[in-house]
MDTraj code that builds the backbone (N, CA, C; nanometers):
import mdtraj as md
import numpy as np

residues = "UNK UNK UNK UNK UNK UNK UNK UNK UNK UNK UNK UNK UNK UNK UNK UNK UNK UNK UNK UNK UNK UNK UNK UNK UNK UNK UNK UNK UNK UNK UNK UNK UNK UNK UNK UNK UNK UNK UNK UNK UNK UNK UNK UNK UNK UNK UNK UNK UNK UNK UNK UNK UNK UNK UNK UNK UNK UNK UNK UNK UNK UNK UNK UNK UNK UNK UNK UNK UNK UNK UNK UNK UNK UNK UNK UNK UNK UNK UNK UNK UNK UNK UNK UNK UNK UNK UNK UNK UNK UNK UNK UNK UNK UNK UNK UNK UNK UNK UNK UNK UNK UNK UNK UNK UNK UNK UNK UNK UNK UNK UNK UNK UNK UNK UNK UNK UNK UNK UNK UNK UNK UNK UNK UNK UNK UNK UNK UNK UNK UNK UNK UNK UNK UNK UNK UNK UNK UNK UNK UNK UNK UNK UNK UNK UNK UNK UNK UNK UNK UNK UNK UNK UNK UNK UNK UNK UNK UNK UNK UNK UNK UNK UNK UNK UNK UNK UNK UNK UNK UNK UNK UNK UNK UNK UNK UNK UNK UNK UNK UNK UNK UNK UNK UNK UNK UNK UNK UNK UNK UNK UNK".split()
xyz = np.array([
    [4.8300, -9.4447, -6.3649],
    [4.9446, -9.3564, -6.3514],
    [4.9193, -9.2629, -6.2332],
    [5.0407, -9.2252, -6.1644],
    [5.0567, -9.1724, -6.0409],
    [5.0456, -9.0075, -6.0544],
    [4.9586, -8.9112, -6.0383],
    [4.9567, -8.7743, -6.0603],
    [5.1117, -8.7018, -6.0216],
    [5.0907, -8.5996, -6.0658],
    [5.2253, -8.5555, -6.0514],
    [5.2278, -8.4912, -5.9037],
    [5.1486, -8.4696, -5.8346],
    [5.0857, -8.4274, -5.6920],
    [5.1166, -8.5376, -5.6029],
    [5.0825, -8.6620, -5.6429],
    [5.1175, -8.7863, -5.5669],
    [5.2369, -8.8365, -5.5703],
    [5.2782, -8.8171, -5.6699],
    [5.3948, -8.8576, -5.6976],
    [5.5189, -8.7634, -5.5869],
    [5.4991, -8.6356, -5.6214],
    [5.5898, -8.5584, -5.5182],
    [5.5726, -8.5937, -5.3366],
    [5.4859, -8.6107, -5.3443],
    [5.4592, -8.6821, -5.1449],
    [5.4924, -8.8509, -5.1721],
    [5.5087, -8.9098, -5.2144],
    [5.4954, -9.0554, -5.2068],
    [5.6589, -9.0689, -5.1658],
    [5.6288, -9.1292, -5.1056],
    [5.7814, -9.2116, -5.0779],
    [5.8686, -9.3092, -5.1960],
    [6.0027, -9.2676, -5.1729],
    [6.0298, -9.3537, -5.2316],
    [6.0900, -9.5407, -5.2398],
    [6.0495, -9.6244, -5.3196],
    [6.0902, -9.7681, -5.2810],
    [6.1917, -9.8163, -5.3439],
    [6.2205, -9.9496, -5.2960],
    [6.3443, -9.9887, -5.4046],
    [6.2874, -10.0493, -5.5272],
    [6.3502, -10.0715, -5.5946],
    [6.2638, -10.1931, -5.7448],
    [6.2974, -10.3239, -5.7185],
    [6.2522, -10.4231, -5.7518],
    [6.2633, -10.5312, -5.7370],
    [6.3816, -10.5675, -5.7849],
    [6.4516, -10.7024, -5.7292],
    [6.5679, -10.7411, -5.7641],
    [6.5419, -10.8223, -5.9192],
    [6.6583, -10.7767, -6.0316],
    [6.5937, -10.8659, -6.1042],
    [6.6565, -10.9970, -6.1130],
    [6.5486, -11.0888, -6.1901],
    [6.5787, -11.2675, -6.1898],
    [6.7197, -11.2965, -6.1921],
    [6.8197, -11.2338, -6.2478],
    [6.9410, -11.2485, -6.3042],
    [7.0197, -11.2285, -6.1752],
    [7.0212, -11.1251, -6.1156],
    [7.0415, -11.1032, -6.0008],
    [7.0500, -11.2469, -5.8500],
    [6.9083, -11.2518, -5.8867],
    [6.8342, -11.3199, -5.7624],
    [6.8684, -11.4721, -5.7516],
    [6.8538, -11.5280, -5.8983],
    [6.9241, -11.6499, -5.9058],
    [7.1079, -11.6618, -5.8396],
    [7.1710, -11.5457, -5.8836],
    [7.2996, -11.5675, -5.7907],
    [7.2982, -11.4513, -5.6533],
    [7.1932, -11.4583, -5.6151],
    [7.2200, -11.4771, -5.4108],
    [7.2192, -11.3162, -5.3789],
    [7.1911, -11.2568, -5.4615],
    [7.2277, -11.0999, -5.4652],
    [7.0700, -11.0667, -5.4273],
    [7.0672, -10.9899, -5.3313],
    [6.9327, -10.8904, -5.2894],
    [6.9327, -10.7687, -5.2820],
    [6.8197, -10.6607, -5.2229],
    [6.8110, -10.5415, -5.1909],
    [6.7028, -10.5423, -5.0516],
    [6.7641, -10.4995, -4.9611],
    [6.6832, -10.4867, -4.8762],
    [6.7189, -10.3471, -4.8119],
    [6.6256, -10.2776, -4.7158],
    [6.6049, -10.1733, -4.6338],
    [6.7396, -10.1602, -4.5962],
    [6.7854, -10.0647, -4.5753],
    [6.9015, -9.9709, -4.4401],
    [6.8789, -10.0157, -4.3605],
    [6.9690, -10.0486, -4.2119],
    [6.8988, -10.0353, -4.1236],
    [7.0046, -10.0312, -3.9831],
    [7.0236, -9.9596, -3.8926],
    [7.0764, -9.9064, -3.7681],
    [7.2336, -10.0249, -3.7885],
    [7.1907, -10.1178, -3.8085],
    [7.3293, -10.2044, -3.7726],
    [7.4040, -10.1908, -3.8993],
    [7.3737, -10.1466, -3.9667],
    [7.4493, -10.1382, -4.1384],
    [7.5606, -10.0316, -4.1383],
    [7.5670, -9.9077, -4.0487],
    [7.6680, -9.7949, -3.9970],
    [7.7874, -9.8886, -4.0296],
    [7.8057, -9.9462, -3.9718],
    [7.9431, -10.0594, -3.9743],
    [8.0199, -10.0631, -4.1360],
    [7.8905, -10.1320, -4.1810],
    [7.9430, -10.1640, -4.3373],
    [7.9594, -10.0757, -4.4086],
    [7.8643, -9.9579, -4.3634],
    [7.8617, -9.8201, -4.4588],
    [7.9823, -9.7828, -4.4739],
    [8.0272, -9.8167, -4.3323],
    [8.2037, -9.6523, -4.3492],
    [8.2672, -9.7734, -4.4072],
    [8.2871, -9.8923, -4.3943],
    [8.3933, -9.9757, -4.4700],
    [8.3569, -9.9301, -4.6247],
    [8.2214, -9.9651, -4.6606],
    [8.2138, -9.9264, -4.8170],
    [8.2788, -9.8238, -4.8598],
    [8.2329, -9.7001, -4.7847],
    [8.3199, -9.5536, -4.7962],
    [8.4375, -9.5421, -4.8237],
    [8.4723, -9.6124, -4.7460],
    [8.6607, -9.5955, -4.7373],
    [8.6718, -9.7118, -4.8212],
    [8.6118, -9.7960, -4.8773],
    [8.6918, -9.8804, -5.0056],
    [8.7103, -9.8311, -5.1148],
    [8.5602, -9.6886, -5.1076],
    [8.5798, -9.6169, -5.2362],
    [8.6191, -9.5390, -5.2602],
    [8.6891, -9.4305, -5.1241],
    [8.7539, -9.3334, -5.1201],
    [8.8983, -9.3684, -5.0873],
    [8.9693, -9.4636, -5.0666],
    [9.1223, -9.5350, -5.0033],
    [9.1945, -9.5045, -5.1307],
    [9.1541, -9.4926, -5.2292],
    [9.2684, -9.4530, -5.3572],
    [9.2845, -9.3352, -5.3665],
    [9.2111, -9.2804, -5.3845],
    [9.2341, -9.1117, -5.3543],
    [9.3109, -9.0326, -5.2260],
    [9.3191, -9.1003, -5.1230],
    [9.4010, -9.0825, -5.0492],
    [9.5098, -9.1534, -5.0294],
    [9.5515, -9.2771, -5.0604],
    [9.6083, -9.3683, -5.0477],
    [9.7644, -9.3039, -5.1014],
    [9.7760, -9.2224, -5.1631],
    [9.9265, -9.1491, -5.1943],
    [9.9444, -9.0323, -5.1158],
    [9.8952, -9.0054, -4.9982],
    [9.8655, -8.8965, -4.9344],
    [9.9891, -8.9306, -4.8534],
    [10.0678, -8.8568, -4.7639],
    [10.1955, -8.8997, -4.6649],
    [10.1129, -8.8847, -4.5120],
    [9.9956, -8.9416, -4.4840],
    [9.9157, -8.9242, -4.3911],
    [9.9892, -9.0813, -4.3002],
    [9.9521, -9.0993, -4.2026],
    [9.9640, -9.2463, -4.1238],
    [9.8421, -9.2701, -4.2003],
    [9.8515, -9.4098, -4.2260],
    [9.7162, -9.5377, -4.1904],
    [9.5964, -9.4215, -4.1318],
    [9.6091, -9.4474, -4.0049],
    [9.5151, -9.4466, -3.8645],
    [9.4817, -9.2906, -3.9332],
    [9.4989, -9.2020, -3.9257],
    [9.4796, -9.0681, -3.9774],
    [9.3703, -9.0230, -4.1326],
    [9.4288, -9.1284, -4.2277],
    [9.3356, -9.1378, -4.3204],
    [9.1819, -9.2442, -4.2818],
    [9.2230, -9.3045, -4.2665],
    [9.0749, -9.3731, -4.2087],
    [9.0030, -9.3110, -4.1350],
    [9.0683, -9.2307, -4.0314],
    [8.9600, -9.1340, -3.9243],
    [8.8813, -9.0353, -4.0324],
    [9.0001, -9.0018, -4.1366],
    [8.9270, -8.8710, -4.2410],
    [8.8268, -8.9203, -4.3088],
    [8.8575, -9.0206, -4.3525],
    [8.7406, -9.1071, -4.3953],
    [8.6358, -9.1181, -4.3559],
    [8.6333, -9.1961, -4.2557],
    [8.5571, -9.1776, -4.1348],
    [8.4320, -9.1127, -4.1683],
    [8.4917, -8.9724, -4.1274],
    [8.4290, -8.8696, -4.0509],
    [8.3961, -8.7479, -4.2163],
    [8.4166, -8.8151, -4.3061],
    [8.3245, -8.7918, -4.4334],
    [8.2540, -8.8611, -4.4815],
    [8.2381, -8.9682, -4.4569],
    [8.1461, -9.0929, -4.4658],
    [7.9713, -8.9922, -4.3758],
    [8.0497, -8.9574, -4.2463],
    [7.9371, -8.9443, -4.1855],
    [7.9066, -8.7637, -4.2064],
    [8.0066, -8.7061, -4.2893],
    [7.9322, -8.6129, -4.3571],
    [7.8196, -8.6578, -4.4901],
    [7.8690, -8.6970, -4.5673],
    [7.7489, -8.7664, -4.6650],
    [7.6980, -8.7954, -4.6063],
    [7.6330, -8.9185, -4.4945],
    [7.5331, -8.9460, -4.4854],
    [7.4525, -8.8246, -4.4436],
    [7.4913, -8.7519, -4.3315],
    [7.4185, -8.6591, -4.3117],
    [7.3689, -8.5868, -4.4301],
    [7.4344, -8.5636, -4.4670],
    [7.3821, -8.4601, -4.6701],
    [7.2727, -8.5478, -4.6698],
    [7.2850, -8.6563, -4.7290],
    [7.1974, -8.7169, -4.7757],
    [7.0494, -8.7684, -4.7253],
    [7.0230, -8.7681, -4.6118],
    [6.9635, -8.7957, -4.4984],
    [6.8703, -8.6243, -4.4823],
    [6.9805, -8.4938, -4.4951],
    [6.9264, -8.4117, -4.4613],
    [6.8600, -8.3650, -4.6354],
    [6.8895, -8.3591, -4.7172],
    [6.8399, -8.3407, -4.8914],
    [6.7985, -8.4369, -4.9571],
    [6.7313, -8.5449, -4.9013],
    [6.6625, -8.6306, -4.9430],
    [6.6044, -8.7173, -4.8845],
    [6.4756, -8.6399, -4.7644],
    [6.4189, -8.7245, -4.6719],
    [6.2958, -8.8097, -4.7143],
    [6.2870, -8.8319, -4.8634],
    [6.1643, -8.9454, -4.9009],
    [6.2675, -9.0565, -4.9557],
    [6.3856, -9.0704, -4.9181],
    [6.4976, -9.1473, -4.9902],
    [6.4539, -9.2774, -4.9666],
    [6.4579, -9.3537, -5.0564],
    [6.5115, -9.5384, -5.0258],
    [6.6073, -9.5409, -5.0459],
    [6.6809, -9.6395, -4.8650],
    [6.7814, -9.6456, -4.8412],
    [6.8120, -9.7972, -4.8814],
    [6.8713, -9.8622, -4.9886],
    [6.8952, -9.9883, -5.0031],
    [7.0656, -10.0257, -4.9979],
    [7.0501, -10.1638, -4.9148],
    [7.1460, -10.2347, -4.9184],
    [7.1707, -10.3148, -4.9978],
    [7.2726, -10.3717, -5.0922],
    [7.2558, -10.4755, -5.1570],
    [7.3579, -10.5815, -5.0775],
    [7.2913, -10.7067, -5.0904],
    [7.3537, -10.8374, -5.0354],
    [7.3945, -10.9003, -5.1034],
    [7.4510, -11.0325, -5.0912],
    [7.5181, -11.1328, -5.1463],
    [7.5042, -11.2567, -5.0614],
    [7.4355, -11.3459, -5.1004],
    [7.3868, -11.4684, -4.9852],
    [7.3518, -11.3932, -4.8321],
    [7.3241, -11.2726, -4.8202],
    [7.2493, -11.2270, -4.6780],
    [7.3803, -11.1191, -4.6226],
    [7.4934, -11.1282, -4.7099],
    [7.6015, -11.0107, -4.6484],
    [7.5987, -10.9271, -4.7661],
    [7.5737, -10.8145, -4.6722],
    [7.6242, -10.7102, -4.7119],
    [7.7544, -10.6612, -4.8520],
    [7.7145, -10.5737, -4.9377],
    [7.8083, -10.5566, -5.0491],
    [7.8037, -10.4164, -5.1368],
    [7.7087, -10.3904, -5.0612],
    [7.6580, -10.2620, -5.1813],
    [7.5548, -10.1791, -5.1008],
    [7.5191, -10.0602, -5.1784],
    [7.3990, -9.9458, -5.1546],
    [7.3619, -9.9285, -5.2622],
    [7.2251, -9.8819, -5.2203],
    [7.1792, -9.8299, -5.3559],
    [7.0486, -9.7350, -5.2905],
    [7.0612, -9.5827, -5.2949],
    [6.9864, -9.4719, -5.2646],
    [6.9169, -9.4387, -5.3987],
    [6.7798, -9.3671, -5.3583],
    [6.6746, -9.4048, -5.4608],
    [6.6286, -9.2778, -5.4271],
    [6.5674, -9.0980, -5.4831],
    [6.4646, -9.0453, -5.4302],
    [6.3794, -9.0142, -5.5543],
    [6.2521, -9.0322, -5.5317],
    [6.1593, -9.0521, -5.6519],
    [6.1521, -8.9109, -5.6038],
    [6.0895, -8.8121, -5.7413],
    [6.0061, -8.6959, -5.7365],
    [5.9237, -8.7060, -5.8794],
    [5.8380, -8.5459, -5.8868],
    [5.7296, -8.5644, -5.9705],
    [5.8120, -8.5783, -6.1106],
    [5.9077, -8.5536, -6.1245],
    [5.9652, -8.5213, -6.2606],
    [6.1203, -8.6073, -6.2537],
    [6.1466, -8.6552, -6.2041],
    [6.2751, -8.7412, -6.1804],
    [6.2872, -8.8490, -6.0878],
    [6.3439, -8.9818, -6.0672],
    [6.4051, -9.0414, -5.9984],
    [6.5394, -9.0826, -5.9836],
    [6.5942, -8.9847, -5.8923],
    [6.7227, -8.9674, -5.8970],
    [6.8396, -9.0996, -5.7840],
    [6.9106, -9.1755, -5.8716],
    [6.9859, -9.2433, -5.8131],
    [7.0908, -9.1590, -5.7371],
    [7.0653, -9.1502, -5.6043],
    [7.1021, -9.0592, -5.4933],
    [7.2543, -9.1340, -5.5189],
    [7.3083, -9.2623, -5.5028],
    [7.4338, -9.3222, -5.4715],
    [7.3937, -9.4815, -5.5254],
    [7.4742, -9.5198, -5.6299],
    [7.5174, -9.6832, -5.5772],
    [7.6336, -9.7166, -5.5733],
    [7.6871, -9.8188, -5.5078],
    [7.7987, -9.8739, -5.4934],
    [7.8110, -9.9829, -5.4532],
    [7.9657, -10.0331, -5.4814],
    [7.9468, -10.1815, -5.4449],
    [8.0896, -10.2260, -5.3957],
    [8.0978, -10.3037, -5.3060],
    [8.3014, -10.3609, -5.2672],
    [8.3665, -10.3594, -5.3988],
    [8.4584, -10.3261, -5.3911],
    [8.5282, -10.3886, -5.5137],
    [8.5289, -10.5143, -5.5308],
    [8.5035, -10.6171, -5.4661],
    [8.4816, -10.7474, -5.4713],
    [8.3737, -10.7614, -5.5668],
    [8.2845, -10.7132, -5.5817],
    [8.1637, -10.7500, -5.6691],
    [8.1720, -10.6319, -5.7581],
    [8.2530, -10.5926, -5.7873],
    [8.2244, -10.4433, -5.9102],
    [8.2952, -10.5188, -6.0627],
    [8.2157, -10.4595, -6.1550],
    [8.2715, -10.5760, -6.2842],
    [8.1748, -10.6311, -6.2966],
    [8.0523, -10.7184, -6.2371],
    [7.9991, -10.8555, -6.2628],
    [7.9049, -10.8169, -6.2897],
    [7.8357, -10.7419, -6.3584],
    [7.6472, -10.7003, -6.3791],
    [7.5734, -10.6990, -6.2531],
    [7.5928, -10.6483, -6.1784],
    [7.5520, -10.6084, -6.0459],
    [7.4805, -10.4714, -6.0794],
    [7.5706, -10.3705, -6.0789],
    [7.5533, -10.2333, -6.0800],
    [7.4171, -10.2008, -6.2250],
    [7.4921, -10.2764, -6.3272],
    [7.4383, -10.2696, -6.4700],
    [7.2561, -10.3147, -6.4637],
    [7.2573, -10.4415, -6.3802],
    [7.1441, -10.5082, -6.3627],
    [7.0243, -10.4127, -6.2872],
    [7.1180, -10.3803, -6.1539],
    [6.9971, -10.2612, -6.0546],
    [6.9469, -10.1396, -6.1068],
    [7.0818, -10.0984, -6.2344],
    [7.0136, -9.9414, -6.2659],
    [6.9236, -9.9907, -6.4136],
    [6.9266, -10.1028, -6.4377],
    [6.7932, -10.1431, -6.5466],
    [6.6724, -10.1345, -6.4489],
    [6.6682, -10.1551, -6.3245],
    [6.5525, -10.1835, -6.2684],
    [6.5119, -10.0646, -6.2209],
    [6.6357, -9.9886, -6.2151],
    [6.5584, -9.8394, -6.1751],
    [6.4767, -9.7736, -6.2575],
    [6.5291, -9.7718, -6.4036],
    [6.4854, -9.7719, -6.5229],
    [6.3498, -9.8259, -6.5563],
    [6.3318, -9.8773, -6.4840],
    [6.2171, -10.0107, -6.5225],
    [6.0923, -9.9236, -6.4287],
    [6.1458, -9.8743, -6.3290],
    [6.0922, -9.8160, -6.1892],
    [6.0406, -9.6903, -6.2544],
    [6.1301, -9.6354, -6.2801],
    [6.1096, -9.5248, -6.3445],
    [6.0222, -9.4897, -6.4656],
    [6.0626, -9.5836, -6.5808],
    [5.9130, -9.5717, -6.6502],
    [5.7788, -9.6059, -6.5932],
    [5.7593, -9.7405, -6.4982],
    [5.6275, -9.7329, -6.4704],
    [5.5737, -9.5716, -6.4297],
    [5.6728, -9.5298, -6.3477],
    [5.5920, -9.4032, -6.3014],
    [5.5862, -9.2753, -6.4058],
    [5.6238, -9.2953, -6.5110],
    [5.6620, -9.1662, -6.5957],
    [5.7752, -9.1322, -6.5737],
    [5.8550, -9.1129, -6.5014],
    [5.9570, -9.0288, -6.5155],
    [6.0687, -9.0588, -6.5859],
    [6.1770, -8.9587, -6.6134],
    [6.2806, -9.0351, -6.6303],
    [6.4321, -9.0514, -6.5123],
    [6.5558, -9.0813, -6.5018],
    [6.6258, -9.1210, -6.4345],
    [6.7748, -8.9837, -6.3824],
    [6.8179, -8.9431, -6.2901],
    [6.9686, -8.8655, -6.2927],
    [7.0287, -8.9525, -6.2088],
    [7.1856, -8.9133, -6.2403],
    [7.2665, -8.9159, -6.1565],
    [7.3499, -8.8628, -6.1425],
    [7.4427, -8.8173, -6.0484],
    [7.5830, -8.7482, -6.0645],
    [7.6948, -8.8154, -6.0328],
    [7.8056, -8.7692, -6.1379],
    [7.9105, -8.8301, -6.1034],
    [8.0230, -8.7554, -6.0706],
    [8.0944, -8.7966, -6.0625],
    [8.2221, -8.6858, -6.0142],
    [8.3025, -8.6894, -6.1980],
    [8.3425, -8.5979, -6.2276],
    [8.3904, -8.5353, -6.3683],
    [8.5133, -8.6222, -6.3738],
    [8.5946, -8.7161, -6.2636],
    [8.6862, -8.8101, -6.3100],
    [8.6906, -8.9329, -6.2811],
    [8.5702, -8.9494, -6.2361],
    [8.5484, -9.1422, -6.2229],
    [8.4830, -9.1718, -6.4050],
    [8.5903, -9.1536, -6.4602],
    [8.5704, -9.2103, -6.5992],
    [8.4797, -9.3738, -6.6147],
    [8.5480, -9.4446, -6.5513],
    [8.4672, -9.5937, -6.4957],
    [8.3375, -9.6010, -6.5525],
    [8.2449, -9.5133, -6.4710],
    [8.1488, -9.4788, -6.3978],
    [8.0484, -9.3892, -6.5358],
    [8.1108, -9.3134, -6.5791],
    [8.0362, -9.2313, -6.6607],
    [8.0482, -9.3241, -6.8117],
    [8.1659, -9.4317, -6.8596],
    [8.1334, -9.4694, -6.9615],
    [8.0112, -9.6051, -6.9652],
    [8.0071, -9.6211, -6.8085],
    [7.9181, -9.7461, -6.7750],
    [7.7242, -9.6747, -6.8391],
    [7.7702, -9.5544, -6.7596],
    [7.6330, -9.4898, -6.7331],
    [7.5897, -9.4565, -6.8927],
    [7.6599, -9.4184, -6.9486],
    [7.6382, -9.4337, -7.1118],
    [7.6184, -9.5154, -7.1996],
    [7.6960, -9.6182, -7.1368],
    [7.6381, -9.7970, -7.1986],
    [7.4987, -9.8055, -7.1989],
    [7.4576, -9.7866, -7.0359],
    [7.3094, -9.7695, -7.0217],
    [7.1984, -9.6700, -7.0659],
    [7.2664, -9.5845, -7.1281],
    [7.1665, -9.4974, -7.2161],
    [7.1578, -9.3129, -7.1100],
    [7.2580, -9.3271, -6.9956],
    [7.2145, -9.2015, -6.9787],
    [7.3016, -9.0901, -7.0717],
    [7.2409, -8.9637, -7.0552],
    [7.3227, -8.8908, -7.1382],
    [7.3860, -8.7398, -7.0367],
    [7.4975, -8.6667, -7.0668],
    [7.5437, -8.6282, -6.9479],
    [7.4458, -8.4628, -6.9924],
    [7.3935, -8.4264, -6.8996],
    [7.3283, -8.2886, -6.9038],
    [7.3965, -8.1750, -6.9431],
    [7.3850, -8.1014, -7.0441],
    [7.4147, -7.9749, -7.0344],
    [7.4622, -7.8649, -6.9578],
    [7.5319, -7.7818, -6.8928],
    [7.5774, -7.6468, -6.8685],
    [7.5291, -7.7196, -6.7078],
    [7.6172, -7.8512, -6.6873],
    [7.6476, -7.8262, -6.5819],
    [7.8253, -7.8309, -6.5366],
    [7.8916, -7.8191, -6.4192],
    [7.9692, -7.7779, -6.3981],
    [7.9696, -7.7893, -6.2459],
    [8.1473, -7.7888, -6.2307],
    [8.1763, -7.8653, -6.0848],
    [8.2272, -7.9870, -6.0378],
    [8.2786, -8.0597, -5.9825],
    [8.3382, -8.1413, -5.9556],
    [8.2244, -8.2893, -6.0654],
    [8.1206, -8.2558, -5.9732],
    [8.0130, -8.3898, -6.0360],
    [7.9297, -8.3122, -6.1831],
    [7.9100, -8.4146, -6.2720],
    [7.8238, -8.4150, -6.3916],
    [7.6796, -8.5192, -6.3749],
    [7.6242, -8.4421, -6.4097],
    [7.4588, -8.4674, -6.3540],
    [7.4500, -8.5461, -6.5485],
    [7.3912, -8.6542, -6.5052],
    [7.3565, -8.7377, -6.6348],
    [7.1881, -8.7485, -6.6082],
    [7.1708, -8.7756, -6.7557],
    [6.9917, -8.8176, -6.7293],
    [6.9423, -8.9536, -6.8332],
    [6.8515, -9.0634, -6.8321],
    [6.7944, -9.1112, -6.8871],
    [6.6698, -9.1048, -6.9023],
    [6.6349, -9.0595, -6.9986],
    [6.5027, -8.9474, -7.0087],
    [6.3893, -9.0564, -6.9884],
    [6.2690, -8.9540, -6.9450],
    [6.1559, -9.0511, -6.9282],
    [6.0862, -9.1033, -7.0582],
    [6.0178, -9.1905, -7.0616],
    [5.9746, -9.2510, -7.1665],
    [5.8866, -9.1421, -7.2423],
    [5.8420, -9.0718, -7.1880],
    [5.7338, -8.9672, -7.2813],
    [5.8458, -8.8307, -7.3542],
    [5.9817, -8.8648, -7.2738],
    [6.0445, -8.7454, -7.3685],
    [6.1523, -8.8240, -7.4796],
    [6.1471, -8.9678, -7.4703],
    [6.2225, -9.0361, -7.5332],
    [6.1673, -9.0211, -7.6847],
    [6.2474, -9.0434, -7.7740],
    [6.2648, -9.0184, -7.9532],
    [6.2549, -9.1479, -8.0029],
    [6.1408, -9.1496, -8.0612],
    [6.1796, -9.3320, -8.1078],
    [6.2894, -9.3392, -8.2061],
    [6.3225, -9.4762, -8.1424],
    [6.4637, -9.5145, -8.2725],
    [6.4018, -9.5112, -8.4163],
    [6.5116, -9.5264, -8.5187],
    [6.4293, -9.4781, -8.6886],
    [6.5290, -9.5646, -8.7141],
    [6.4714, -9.6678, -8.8408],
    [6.5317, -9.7818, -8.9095],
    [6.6409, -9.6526, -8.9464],
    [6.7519, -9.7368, -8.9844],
    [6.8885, -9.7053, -9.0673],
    [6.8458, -9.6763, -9.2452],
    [6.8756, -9.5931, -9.2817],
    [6.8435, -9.5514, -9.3984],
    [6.7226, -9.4573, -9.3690],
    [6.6403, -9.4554, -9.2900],
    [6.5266, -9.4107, -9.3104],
    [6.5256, -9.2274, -9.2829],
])
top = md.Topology()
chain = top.add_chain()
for i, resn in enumerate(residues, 1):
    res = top.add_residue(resn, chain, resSeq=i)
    for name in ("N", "CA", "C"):
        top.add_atom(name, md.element.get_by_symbol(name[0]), res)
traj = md.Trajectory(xyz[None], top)
């Protein structure tokens, strides 16, 4: 086991893809300079509904888009510089992200996402088991935040066992799947 000293300097990695995954063509690999492209398309696939009733032109919302796409990244880039930056693929294209920053007491799923083309299919469900998986080896346990009305999103994250944190507040709700040493063992029924 990784000290809690090491753990805070260590970088963070992605987890392995799992078998289920890998057998249908789906990967995770590194970020990397030529991916800008796909990023803002992802962005704006996931932000185009929310604006999409707006009385803006076309060309006008996409620039806004745009140019909040490349505010997040910056956030993210600038508040989480031990981040793993993962792409997820599909036969070698592009489809998804998945941001990772380990610390001594959490590994926090910075962002995942995926086209709407592949959302639905155990994609999302499959990677955050592996984070999970990631996460216990090292002790810790798991956050994420969501925004307080991507309902979607938060009943998924509950399927998977996170639970939404306490006395927080604000647009996003910070969920957690606790680490294995603060976890409660299950108790037979009746017992």
């Amino acid at each position: 086991m990784i000290s809690a000293v090491g753990r805070a300097r260590m970088m963070t990695v992605l987890p392995p893809v799992p078998e289920e995954l890998a057998t249908r063509g789906i990967a995770l690999r590194p970020e990397e300079p030529e991916d800008d492209g796909f990023l803002s398309r992802l962005y704006v696939s996931l932000r185009w509904p929310e604006l999409e009733p707006a009385p803006w032109p076309e060309a006008a919302k996409l620039a806004f888009l745009r140019e909040q796409c490349r505010f997040q990244t910056l956030h993210y880039k600038t508040h989480y510089d031990r981040a793993a930056w993962g792409i997820v693929t599909d036969s070698g294209i592009p489809v998804g992200r998945l941001y990772l920053h380990q610390t001594s007491a959490d590994l926090r799923i910075v962002d995942i996402s995926l086209l709407p083309s592949h959302r639905r299919q155990g994609i999302g469900s499959a990677l955050i088991r592996a984070v999970f998986a990631q996460a216990a080896a090292a002790g810790t346990g798991v956050s994420i935040h969501v925004e307080v009305f991507n309902h979607d999103a938060q009943r998924l994250y509950e399927r998977l066992g996170f639970v939404a944190q306490p006395n927080d507040t604000g647009v996003y709700r910070r969920m957690g799947w606790p680490s294995p040493a603060g976890r409660t063992p299950c108790r037979p029924e009746g017992a």
